[in-house]
C-alpha positions as CSV (number, residue, x, y, z in Angstrom):
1,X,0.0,0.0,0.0
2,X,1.3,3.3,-0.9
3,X,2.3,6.1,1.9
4,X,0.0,9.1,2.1
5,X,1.6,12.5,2.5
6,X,1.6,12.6,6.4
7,X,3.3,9.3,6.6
8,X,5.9,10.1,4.1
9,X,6.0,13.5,6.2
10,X,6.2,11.7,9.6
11,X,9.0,9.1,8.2
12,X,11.3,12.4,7.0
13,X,10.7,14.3,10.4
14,X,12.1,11.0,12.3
15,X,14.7,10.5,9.5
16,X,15.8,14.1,9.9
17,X,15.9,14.1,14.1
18,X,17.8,11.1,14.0
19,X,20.5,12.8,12.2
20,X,20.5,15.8,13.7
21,X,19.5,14.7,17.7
22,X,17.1,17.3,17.8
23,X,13.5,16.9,18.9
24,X,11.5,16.4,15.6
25,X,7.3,15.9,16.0
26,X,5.9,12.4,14.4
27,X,2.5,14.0,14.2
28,X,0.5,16.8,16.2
29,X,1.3,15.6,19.5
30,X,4.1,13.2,19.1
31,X,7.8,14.0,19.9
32,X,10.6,11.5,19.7
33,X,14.1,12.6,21.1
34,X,17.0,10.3,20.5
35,X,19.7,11.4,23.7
36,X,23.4,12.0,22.2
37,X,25.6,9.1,23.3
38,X,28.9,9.2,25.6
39,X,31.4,7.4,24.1
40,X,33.8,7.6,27.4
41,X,35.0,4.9,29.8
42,X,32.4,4.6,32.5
43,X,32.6,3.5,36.1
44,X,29.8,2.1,37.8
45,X,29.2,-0.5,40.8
46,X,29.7,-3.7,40.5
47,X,31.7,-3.7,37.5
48,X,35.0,-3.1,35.4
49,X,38.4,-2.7,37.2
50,X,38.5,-4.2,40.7
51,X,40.1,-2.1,43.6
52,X,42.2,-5.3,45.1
53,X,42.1,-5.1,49.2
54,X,41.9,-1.2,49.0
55,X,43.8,-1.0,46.2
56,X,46.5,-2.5,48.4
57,X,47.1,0.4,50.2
58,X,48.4,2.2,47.3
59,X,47.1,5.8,45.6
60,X,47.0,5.2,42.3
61,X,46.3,8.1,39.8
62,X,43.7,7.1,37.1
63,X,46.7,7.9,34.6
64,X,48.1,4.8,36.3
65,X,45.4,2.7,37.2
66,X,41.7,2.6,36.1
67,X,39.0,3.7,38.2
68,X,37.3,0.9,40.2
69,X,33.7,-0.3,40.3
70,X,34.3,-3.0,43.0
71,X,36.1,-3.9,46.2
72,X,37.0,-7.3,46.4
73,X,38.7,-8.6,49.2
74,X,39.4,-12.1,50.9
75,X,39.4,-12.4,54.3
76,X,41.1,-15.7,56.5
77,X,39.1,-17.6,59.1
78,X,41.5,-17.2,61.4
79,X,41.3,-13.4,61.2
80,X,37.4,-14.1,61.1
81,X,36.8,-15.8,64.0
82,X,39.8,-16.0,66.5
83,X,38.1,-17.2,69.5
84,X,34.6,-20.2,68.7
85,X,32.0,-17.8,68.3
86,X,33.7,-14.5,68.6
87,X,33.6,-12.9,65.0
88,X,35.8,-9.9,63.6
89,X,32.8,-8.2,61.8
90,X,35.0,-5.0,61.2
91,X,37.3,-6.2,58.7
92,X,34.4,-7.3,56.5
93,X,32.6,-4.0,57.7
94,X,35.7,-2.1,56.6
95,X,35.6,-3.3,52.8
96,X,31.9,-1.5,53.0
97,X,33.6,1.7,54.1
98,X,35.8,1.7,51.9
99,X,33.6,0.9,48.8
100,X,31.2,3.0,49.6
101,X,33.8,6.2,50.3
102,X,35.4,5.8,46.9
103,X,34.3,7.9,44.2
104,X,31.5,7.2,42.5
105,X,30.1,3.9,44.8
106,X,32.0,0.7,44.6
107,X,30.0,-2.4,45.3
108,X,32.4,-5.5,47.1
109,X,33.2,-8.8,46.2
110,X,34.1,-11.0,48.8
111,X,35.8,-14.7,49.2
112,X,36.9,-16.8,52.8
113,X,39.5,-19.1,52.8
114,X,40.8,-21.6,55.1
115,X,44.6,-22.4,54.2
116,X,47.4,-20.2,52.5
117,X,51.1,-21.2,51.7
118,X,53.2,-24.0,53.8
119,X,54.8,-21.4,55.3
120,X,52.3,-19.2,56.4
121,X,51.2,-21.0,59.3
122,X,47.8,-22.2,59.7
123,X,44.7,-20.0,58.8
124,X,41.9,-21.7,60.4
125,X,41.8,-20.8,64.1
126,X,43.6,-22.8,66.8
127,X,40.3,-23.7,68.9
128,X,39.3,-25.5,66.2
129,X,42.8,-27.3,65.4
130,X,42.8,-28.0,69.2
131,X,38.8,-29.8,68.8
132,X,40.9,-32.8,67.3
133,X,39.9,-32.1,63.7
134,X,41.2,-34.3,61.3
135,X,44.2,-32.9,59.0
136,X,48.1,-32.8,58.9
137,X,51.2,-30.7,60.1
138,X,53.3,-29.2,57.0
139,X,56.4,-27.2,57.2
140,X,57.9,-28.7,60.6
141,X,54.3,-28.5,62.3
142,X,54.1,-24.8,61.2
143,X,51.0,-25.0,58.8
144,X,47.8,-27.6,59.6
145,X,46.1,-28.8,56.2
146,X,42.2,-29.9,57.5
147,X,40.7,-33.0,55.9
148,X,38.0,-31.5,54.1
149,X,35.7,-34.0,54.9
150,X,35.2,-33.9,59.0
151,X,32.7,-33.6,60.5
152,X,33.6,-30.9,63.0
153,X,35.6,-29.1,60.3
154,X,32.4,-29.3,58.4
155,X,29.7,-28.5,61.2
156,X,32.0,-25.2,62.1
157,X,32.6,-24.2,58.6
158,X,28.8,-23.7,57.9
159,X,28.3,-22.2,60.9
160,X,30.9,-19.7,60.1
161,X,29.6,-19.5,56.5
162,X,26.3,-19.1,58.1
163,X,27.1,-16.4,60.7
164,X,28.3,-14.0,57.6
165,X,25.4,-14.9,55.5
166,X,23.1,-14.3,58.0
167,X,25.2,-10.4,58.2
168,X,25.7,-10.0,54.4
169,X,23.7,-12.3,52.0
170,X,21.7,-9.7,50.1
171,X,23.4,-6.9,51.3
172,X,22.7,-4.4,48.0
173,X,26.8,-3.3,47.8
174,X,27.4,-6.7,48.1
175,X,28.3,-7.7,44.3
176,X,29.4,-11.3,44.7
177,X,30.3,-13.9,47.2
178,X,33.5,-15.7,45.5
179,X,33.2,-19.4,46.7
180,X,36.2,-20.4,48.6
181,X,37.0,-22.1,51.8
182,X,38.8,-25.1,49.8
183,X,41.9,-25.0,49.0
184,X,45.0,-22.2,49.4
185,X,43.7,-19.2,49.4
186,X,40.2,-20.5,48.7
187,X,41.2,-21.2,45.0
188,X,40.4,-25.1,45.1
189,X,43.7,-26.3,44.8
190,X,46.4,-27.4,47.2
191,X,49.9,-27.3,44.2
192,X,51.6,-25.2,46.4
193,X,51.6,-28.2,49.4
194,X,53.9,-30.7,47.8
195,X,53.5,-33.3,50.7
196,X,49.9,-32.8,50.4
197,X,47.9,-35.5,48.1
198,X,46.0,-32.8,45.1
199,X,42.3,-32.5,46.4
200,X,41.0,-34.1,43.1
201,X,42.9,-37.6,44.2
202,X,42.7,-36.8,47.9
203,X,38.2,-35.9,47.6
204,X,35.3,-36.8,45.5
205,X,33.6,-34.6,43.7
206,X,30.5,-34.6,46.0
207,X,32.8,-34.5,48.9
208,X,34.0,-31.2,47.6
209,X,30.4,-30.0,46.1
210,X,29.6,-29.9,50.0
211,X,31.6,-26.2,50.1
212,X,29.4,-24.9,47.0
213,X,26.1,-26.3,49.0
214,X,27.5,-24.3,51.9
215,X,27.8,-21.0,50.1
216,X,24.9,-21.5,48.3
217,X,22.5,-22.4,51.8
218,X,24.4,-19.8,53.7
219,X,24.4,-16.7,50.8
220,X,21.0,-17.7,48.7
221,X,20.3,-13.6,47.7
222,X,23.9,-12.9,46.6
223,X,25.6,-13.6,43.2
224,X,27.9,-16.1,43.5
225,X,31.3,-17.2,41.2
226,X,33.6,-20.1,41.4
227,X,36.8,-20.8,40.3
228,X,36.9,-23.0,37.0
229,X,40.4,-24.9,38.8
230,X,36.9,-26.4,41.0
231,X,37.0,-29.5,38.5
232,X,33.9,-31.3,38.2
233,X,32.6,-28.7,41.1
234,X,32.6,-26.0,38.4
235,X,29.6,-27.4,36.8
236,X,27.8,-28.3,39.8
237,X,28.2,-24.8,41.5
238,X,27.0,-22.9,37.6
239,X,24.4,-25.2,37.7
240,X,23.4,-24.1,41.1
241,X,23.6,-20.5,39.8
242,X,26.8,-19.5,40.2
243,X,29.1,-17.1,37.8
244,X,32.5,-18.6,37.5
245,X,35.8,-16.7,37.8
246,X,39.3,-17.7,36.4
247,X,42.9,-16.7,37.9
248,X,45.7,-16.2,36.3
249,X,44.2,-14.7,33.0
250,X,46.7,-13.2,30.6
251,X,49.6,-15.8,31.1
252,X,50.7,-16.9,27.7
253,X,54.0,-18.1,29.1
254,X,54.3,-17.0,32.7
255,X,55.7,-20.1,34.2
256,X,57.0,-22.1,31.1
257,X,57.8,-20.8,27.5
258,X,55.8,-24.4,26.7
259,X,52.5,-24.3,28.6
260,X,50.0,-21.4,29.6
261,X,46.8,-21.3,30.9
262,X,45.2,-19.2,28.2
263,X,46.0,-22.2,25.9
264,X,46.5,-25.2,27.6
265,X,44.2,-24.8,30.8
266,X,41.0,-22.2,30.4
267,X,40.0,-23.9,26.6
268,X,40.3,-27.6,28.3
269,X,38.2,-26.8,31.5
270,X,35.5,-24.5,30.0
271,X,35.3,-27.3,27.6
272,X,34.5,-30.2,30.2
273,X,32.0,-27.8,32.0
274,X,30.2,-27.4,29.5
275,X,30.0,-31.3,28.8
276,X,29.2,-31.8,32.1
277,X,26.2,-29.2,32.3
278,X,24.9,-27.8,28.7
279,X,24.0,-24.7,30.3
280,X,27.5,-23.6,31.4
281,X,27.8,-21.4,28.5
282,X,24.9,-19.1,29.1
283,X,26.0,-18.5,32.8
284,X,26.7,-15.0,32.4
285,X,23.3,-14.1,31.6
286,X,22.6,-14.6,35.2
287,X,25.8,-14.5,37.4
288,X,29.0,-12.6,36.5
289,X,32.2,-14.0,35.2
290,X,35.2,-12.4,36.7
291,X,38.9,-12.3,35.4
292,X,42.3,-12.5,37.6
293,X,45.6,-11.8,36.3
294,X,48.6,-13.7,36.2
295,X,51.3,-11.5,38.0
296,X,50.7,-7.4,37.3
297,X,50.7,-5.9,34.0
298,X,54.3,-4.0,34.8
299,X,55.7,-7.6,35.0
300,X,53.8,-8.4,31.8
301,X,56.0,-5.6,30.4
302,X,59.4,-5.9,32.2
303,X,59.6,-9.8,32.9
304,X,57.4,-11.2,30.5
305,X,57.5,-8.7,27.4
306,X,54.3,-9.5,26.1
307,X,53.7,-8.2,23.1
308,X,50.8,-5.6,22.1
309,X,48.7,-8.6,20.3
310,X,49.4,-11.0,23.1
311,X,47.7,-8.1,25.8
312,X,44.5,-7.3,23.1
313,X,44.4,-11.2,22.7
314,X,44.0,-11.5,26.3
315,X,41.5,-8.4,26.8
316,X,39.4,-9.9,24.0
317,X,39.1,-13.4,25.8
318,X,38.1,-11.5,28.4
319,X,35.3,-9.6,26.0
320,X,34.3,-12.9,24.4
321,X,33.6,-14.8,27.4
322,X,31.2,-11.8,28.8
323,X,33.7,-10.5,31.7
324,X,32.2,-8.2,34.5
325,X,35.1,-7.6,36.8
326,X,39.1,-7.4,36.1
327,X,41.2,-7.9,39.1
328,X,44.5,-6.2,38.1
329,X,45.0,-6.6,41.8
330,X,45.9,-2.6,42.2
331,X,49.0,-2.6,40.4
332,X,50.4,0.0,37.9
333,X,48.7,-0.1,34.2
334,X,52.1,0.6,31.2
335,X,51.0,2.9,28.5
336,X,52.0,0.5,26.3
337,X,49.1,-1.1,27.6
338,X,46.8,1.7,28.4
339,X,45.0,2.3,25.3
340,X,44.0,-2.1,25.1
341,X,42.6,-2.1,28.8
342,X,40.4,1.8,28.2
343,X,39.1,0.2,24.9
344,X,38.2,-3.0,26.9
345,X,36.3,-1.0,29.5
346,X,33.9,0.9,27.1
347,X,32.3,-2.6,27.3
348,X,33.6,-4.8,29.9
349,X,30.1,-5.6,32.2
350,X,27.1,-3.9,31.1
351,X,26.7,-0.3,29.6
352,X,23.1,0.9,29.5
353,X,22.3,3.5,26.9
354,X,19.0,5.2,25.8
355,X,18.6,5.4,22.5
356,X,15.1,6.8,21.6
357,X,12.1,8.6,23.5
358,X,8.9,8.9,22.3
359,X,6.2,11.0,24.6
360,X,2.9,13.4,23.4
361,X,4.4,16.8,22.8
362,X,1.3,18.5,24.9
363,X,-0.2,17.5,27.9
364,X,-3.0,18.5,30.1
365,X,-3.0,18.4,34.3
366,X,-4.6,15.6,35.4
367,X,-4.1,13.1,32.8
368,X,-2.2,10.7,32.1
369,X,1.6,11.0,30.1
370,X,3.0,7.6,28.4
371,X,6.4,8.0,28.0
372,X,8.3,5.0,25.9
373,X,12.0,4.4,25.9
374,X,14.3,2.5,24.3
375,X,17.5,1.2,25.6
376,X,20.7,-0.7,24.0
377,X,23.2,-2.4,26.1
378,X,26.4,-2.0,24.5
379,X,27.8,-4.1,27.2
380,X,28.7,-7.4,26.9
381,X,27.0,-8.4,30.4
382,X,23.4,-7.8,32.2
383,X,23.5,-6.1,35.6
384,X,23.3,-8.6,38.3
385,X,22.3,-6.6,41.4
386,X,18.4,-5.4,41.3
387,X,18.6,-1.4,40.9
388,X,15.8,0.1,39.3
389,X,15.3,2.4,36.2
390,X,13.2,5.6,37.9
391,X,12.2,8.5,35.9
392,X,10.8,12.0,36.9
393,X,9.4,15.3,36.3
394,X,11.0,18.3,37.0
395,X,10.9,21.6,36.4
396,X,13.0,24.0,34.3
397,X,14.7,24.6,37.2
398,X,15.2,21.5,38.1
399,X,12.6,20.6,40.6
400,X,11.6,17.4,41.2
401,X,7.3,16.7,41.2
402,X,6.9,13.5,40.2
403,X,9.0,10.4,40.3
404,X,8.4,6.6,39.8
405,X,10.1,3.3,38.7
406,X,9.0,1.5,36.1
407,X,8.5,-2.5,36.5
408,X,11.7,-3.4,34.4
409,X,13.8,-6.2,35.8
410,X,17.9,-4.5,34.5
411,X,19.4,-8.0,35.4
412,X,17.7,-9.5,32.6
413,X,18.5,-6.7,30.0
414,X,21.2,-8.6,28.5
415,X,24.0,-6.7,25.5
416,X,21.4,-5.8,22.9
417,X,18.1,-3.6,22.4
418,X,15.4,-3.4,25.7
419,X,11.5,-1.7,25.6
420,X,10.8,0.3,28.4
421,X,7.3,2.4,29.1
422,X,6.2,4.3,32.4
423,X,3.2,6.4,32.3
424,X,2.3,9.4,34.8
425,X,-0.9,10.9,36.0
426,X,-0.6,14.3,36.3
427,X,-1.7,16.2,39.5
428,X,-4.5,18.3,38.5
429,X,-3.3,21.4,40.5
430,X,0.4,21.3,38.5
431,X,0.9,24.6,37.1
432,X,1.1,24.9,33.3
433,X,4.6,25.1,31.9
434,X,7.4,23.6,30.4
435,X,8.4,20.4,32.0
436,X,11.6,17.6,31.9
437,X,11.7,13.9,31.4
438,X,14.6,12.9,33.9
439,X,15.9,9.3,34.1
440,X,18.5,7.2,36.8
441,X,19.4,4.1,37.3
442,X,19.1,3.6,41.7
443,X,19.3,1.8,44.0
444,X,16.2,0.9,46.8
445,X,16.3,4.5,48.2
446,X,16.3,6.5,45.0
447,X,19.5,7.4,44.8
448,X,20.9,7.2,41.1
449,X,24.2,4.9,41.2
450,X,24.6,3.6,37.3
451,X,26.0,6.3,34.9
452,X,24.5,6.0,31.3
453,X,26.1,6.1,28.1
454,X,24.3,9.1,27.2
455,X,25.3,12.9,27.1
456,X,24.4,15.5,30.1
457,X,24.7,13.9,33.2
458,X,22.8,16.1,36.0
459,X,25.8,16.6,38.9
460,X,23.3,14.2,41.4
461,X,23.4,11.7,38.7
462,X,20.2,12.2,36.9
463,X,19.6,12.9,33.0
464,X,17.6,15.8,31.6
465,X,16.6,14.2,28.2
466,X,13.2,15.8,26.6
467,X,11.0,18.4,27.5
468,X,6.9,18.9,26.7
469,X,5.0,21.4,27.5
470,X,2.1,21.2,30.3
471,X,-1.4,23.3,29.7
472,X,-3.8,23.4,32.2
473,X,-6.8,21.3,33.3
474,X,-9.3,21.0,30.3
């Protein structure tokens, strides 16, 4: 059927605001505004470059070191609980602090562990050594390895696990719990013990599955990653619901110039997870995946001399395999570098940006206003924590009269094009005027905490994007 001349009209008009960004009318009351686009690195909770134990102390310039969307720090039982159920709440406490003074919000990661090095002595607390746990003395009776599979170990593990769930599990800052408590340093592995049997000959796969159960029971609300060096636990805990996080990304050739885990470790494990549980895969879409490196990115430079392609190779696995959070555990970035990791970042996690708004032109107080968005994420993630998208109405001024949410669930807004509508009824006493569309991404009490990848950012972190004018009561 042929266009009539209003259509054809209508078609140009949108043709013409889309090229310009201006306003441009569809029909007599119609307006459609498409927001310019910022094309800049942002930083936002929960995502992005992770500040590694407060940044390790250090005071990093951004012309060093990224800016930092999460706090992620791992805490020893020993330091946790150093008498039976006395707990050190404050260092956990601190991590919130800190997160939450940084500029703009971090949210925190978190992980528990239950044995470091030989030499480090032990790092579960001596009452519960001196219960007669099972286990054995390393390093001339420095360090004591637990059997992970007695029963007092176990029954005072969950409780622990339990005591900081029943503190932290859906805490809203609290990004991700990293499942740990096996293993040195929580990373399910025990090569660094070479008089200890490795815990895939030593346990069974359901023996070890108990520590995923644990998180999971003790931490249902939060997000939740595991470490793909788990084995045939991997599969279990993504089938649970768990993100998965791998350590030591970026070594091509870090500890022999023959072997590396980007080629001869990550390919071979991903692969068996996803034999063992179809759905591995498609994890990201509802728990993060989150990236480690091997050493620091000055050593990748100095000791290792990676080249340029090896670095983007290694930022692009990190693209391909829908990475949240880097852990460049607060170390300096090289130039050299620089420009890979920025590029990596303009889509590391998710990036919400709206693309069009379409709204009548006119209104009158007292009715209603339809206003319809839509949104791109050119992220290559989903949101995992549940803020809300909130619009308002303010006045030239700014002013704030009307605000609401709309029913959109942002963890399921996955890289790609999202619908969004919220409509208004308009007090019938609201003077006539000119009047702004405002938009934020907040958290439970309102307050906006996810910058867009759009243009004019209001300084308390809301966007003016389209105006209409208000007449009054018919």
């Amino acid at each position: 059927m042929p266009l009539n001349t209003k259509q054809i009209a209508s078609i140009i008009a949108a043709l013409l605001f889309a090229s310009t960004g201006v306003a441009a009318p569809l029909h007599a009351t119609q307006m459609v505004v498409t927001p310019p686009a910022f094309e800049g690195i942002l930083t936002n909770p929960g995502m992005g470059v992770a500040s590694f134990h407060d940044g390790y102390g250090q005071k990093l310039s951004e012309a060093d070191y990224p800016n930092t969307g999460i706090e992620y720090e791992r805490f020893y039982w020993s330091d946790l609980e150093p008498q039976e159920g006395v707990y050190n709440f404050k260092l956990i406490d601190n991590a919130f602090t800190v997160a939450a003074q940084h500029q703009p919000a971090m949210n925190v990661g978190l992980r528990f562990m239950a044995l470091d090095e030989p030499q480090a002595g032990s790092k579960i607390p001596a009452w519960l050594i001196a219960k007669g746990i099972k286990g054995q003395w390393v390093e001339n009776g420095k360090t004591f390895v637990p059997d992970l599979t007695d029963p007092i170990f176990l029954q005072y593990a969950q409780k622990l696990l339990n005591t900081l769930g029943a503190r932290y599990d859906g805490n809203p800052e609290l990004a991700y719990l990293d499942i740990g408590m096996v293993g040195s340093w929580g990373e399910w592995h025990n090569s660094n013990f070479t008089d200890v049997p490795a815990l895939d000959k030593k346990y069974t796969p359901e023996q070890l599955s108990r520590y995923v159960d644990m998180h999971f029971s003790a931490f249902p609300k939060t997000p939740k990653i595991m470490l793909i060096s788990g084995g045939k636990t991997l599969a279990t805990a993504v089938q649970k619901g768990a993100g998965w996080r791998a350590d030591c990304w970026g070594d091509w050739h870090n500890f022999t110039p023959d072997w590396s885990h980007m080629r001869d470790d990550y390919p071979q494990r991903l692969t068996a997870a996803q034999t063992a549980y179809p759905g591995f895969q498609q994890s990201w879409q509802h728990a993060p995946v989150s990236l480690e490196i091997c050493g620091y990115m000055d050593e990748w430079q100095s000791i290792q001399h990676y080249s340029r392609e090896q670095v983007q190779a290694t930022f692009d696995w990190a693209l391909q395999h829908h990475a949240s959070t880097l852990n460049l555990k607060s170390r300096r970035v090289p130039q050299e570098y620089r420009d890979i990791v920025d590029n990596a970042l303009r889509h590391i996690g998710y990036r919400y940006r709206i693309s069009r708004l379409a709204f009548p032109a006119t209104a009158h107080a007292g009715q209603s206003i339809t206003l319809e968005s839509l949104w791109q994420n050119e992220g290559v993630a989903p949101i995992y924590l549940p803020y809300h998208l909130r619009w308002r109405i303010t006045t030239p001024s700014g002013e704030s009269v009307m605000q609401q949410s709309t029913q959109d669930d942002l963890r399921k807004w996955l890289p790609g094009e999202h619908a969004s509508r919220v409509t208004f009824t308009l007090p019938r006493d609201l003077p006539a005027g000119q009047y702004q569309f405002e938009a934020a991404i907040t958290d439970d009490t309102h307050t906006p905490r996810v910058s867009l990848a759009n243009q004019n950012r209001g300084q308390d972190g809301w966007y003016p994007l389209a105006s209409f004018e208000l007449k009054e009561t018919l």
